[in-house]
N, C-alpha and C positions, 0 to 999 in steps of 0.2 A: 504494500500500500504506500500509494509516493503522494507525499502533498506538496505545494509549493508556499512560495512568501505570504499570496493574498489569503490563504488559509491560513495560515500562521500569524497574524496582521498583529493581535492584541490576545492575552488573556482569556476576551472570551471568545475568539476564534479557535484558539486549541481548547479551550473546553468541549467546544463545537467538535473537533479533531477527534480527542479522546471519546466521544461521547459513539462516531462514528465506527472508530476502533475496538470500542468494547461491544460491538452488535457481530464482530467477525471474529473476536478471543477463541472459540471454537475450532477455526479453520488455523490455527498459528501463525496468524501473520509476521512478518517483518515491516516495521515502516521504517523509509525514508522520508528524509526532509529537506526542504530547502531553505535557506536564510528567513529568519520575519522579515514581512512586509518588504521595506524599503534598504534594509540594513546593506545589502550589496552598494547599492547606490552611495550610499552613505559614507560608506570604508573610501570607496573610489573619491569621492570629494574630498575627504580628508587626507586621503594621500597625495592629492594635488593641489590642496593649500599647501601642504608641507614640502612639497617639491618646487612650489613659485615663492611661497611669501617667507617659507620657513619654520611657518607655525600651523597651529591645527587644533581642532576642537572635536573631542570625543562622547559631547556631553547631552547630543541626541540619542547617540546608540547608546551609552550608558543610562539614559532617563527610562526609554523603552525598555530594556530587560529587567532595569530594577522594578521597576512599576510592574511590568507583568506578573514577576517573581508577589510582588508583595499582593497584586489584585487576584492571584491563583492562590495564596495563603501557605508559600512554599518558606523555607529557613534551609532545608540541607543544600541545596545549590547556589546559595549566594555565594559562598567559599569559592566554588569553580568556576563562577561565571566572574568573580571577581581575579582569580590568578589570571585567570582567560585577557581579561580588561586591562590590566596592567601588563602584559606580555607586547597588546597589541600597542599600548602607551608607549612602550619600549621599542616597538619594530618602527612607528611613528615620529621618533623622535630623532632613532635615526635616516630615517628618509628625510626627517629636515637637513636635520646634519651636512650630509651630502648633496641633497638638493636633484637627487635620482632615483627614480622608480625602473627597475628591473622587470622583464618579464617577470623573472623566478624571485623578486619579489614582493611582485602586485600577488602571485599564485598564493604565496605566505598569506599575504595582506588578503587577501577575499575571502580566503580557509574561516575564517574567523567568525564570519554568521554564519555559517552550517554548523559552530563545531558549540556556537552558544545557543542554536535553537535546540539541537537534540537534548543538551543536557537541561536545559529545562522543563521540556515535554515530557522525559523519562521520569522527572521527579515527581512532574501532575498526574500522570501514569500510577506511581508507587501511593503519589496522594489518595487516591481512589481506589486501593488496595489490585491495584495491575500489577502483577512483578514486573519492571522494566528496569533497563540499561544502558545510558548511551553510549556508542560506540563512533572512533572515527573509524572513516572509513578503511585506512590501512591497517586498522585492526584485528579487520576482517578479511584481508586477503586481495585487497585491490592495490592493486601493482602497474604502474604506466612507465611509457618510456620519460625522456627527459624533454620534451615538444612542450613548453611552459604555455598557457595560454589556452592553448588545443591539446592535450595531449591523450593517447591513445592507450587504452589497456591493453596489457601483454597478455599471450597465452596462459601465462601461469594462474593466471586469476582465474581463470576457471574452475582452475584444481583447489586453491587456497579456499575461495567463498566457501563452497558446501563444505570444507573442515571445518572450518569457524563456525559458520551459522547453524548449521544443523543441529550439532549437539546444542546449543544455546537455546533453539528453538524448542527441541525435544526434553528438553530437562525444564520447562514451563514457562520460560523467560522471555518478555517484548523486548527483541534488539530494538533501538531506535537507533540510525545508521547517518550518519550524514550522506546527503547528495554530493552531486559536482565534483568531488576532490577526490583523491588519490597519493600517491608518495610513490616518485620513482626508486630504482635501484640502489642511488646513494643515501636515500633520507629525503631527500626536498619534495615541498609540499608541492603537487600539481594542480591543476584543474584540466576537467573534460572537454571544455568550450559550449557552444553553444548546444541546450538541452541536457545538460549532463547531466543535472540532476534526475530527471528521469531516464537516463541510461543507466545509472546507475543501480535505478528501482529495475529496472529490466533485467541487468546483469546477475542481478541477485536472483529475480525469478527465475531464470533461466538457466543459470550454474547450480541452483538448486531444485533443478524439477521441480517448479510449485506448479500449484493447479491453474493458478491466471496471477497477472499484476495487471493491479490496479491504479491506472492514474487518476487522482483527484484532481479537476480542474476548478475553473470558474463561469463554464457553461455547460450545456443536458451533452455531454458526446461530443462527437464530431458533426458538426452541423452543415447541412444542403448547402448554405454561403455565410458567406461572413453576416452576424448577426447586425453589424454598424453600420450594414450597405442598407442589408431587407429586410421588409418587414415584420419577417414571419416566416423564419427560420427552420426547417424542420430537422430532427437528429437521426441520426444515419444509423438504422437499428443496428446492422452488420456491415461488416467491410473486410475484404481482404487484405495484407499487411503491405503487397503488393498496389493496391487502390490507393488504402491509408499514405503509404507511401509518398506516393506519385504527388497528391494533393497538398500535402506537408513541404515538399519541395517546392510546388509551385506557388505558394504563398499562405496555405491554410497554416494555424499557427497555435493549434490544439496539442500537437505532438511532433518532434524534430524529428526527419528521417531517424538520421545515425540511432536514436534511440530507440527505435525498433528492431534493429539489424540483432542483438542478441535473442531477441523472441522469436524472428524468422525463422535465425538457424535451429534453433529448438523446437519451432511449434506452439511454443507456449503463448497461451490466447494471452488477451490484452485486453481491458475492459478501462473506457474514459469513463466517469461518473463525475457528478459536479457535486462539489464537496456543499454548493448551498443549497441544493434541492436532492439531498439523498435519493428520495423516494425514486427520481426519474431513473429512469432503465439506463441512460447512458448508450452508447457504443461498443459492442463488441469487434475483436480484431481477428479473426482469423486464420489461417492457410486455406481458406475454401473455406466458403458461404453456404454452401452444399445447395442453394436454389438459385435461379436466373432471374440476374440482377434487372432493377427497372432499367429503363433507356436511359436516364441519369442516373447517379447516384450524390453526386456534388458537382459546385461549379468552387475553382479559387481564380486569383490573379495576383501577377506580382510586378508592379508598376519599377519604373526605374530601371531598363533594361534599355541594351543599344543593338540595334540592325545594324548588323554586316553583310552587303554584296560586294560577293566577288567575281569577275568573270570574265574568264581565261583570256588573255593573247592571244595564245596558240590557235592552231588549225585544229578541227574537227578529229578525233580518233586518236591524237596523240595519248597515251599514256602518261599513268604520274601526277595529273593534275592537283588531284583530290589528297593523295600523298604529299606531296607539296606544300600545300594548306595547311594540313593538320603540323606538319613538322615545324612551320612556322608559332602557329598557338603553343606546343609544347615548346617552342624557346624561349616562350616569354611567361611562360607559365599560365596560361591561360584557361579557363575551363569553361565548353561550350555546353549550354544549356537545348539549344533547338539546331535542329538542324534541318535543309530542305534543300538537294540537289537534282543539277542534270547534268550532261556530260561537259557542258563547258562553262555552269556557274552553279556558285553556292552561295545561301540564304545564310546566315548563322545570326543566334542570340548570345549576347554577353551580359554579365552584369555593367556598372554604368559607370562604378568605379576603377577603370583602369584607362592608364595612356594609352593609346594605339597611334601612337607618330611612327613610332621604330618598328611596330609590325606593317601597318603601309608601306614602308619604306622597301622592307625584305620581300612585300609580297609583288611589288610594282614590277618585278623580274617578270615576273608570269601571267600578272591577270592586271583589272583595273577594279579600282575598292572604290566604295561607299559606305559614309558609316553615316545611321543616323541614329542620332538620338530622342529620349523622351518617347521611349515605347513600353507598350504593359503586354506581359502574356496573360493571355485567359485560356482558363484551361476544365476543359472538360471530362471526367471520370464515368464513367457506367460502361454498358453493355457494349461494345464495340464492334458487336458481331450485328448489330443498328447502326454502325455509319451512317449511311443512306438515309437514316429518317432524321438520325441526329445533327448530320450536315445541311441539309435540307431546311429543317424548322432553325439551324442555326442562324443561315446565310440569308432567308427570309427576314429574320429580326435583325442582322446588321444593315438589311437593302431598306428595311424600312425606319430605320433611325438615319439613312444617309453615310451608314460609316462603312470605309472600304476594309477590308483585311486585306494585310499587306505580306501574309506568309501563314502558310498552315503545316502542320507535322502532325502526323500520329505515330506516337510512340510503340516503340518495338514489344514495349508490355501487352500492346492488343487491349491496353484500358485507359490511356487519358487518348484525347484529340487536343491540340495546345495550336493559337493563332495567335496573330501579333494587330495590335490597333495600336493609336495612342494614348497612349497615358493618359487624359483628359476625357478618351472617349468609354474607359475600361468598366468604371463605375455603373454605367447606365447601360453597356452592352450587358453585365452580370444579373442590375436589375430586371431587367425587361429577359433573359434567357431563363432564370427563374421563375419570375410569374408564367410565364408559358408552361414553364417542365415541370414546375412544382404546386404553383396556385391558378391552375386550370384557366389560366391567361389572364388575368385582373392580379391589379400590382397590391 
């Protein structure tokens, strides 16, 4: 069971938490957690007074845990949370000092709300007569390389989690585990990057043969679109990990791919629930749905993306073009999102943050480039074995808002269909394709 910050927010939020966790005592959970509330943000501001002015103030994050601690009616955790508090006063005072923040020591410096939520949840746990424990996570067997920032869990972790946690588990004990973090090979503290925290809660399911993990969010599941665009949102009873996937990548922001990739290889279902409406059923995750999906299942989009056409020099039939191209992205590090060719030009999506002077330059040998910016992918997930109807009713509602699509791909999954508009026009393509596929055409 993985919660994040906005469930953790106050007091009575992990009451809320605890309240939730004691309805699954039966099944032996593990929970993970992620920072309270805003505490991540917080460390990061203080590290960068301390890096521009010199100085810095610790006396938000310290107000919130003491008050929680005293408004939960806790006494054995002030001790921890206070060594905890002064450690970080310490790491803080030298990043003034030197007037430098380190990868490997922002990773120290972020460690710090994961490693002060669990120990206070575990105490409200004990308060309420739960046996619990909090644990960091190297405790238990999470082991990363040395990639400070993003960094990657080793094989070994595999094998370490279920020694740890199992017998913890089976002996009647709530691990409470911190999210996000890790410790590589030397001792330093890491971080996962983004989603880690629930990779984390994954890693665990998953190294442990549990029955499901469960992520607590802050909406019912994974929802048909973004709930901020439409009106009336519905929640995706089932999805493949594969669907889930696809969607999460292109802009949906319920669950981070990577943070799936340990339940894929396992199997192990996935269930989103929304930590303020228990009651609602949530999302299940799958390897197969075992029924045939509607013609949608979801619409996402993720604005802030640049077009690239390229198209060849050469003569018709030469060879190598397409090789050409790609060996150019891989010299600049580049990672392509969409792709759409023919034998003497290519379509491609980039993110929006990078130069491309120096890849023009390399590519103007062979072809002639275009790049535009201020474009959004929209991207469509269901049945795909419906193209045809779904292309159809799609390009109907771009012909009648006037908006052209300037590239299409369906992906090799056989499950999203992704097009390119404007960024300006993304928003109202999404609305206006949802009231059709999911509120029977009226917005």
């Amino acid at each position: 069971m993985k919660f994040g910050g906005s469930s953790l927010a106050n007091a009575e939020r992990i009451r809320h938490v605890a309240d939730i966790v004691k309805t699954q005592i039966k099944r032996k959970p593990v929970l993970v957690l992620s920072a309270m509330g805003d505490t991540t943000d917080l460390l990061l501001e203080a590290a960068d007074n301390a890096c521009r002015k010199g100085k810095f103030s610790t006396k938000v994050i310290e107000e919130l845990h003491y008050k929680t601690i005293k408004d939960l009616g806790l006494n054995d955790s002030k001790n921890e949370i206070k060594k905890l508090l002064d450690e970080l006063d310490k790491l803080l005072s030298g990043i003034a000092l030197i007037k430098e923040l380190t990868s490997r020591t922002k990773d120290y410096l972020v460690s710090f709300g994961e490693r002060l939520s669990v120990r206070i949840a575990a105490e409200c746990f004990n308060s309420i007569n739960v046996k619990a424990k909090a644990y960091d996570a190297w405790d238990i067997g999470f082991v990363s390389n040395a990639n400070f920032g993003s960094a990657e869990l080793l094989d070994e972790s595999w094998e370490k989690i279920p020694k740890k946690i199992i017998p913890i588990v089976e002996g009647g004990e709530l691990p409470v585990v911190t999210g996000f973090i890790a410790k590589e090979s030397k001792g330093a503290i890491t971080t996962l990057g983004r989603g880690g925290s629930d990779l984390s809660a994954a890693m665990i399911g998953a190294a442990c043969k549990a029955k499901e993990v469960q992520f607590w969010k802050d909406v019912d599941g994974i929802l048909t679109a973004d709930p901020r665009l439409v009106k009336k949102p519905r929640p995706v009873e089932m999805i493949s990990y594969e669907a889930a996937a696809e969607l999460a990548y292109f802009g949906a922001q319920v669950l981070h791919p990577r943070a799936m990739q340990p339940c894929m290889k396992t199997g192990t279902e996935v269930v989103v629930k929304n930590s303020y409406n228990p009651a609602a059923p949530g999302t299940r995750i799958l390897s197969s749905i075992g029924k045939k999906p509607p013609p949608l299942q979801a619409i996402s989009f993720r604005k802030n993306i640049t077009l690239v056409d390229i198209v060849s020099s050469r003569m018709l039939g030469q060879y190598g073009f397409l090789a050409e191209v790609f060996v150019c992205f891989a010299k600049y590090g580049l990672s392509v999102d969409m792709v759409a060719t023919s034998e003497v030009s290519i379509s491609l999506t980039l993110d929006a943050a990078h130069d491309l002077e120096a890849l023009k330059k390399d590519l103007s040998r062979i072809a002639s480039v275009e790049v535009k910016t201020g474009k959004a992918i929209v991207t469509i997930v269901g049945d795909v074995s419906r193209s045809s109807e779904i292309l159809a009713r799609t390009f109907r509602i771009c012909g009648l808002l006037g908006v052209p699509v300037q590239m299409i791909s369906q992906g090799a999954s056989k499950l999203n269909i992704s097009f390119i508009v404007n960024d300006s026009e993304a928003p109202e393509i999404v609305k206006a394709l949802h009231a059709d596929f999911f509120e029977g055409g009226s917005q």
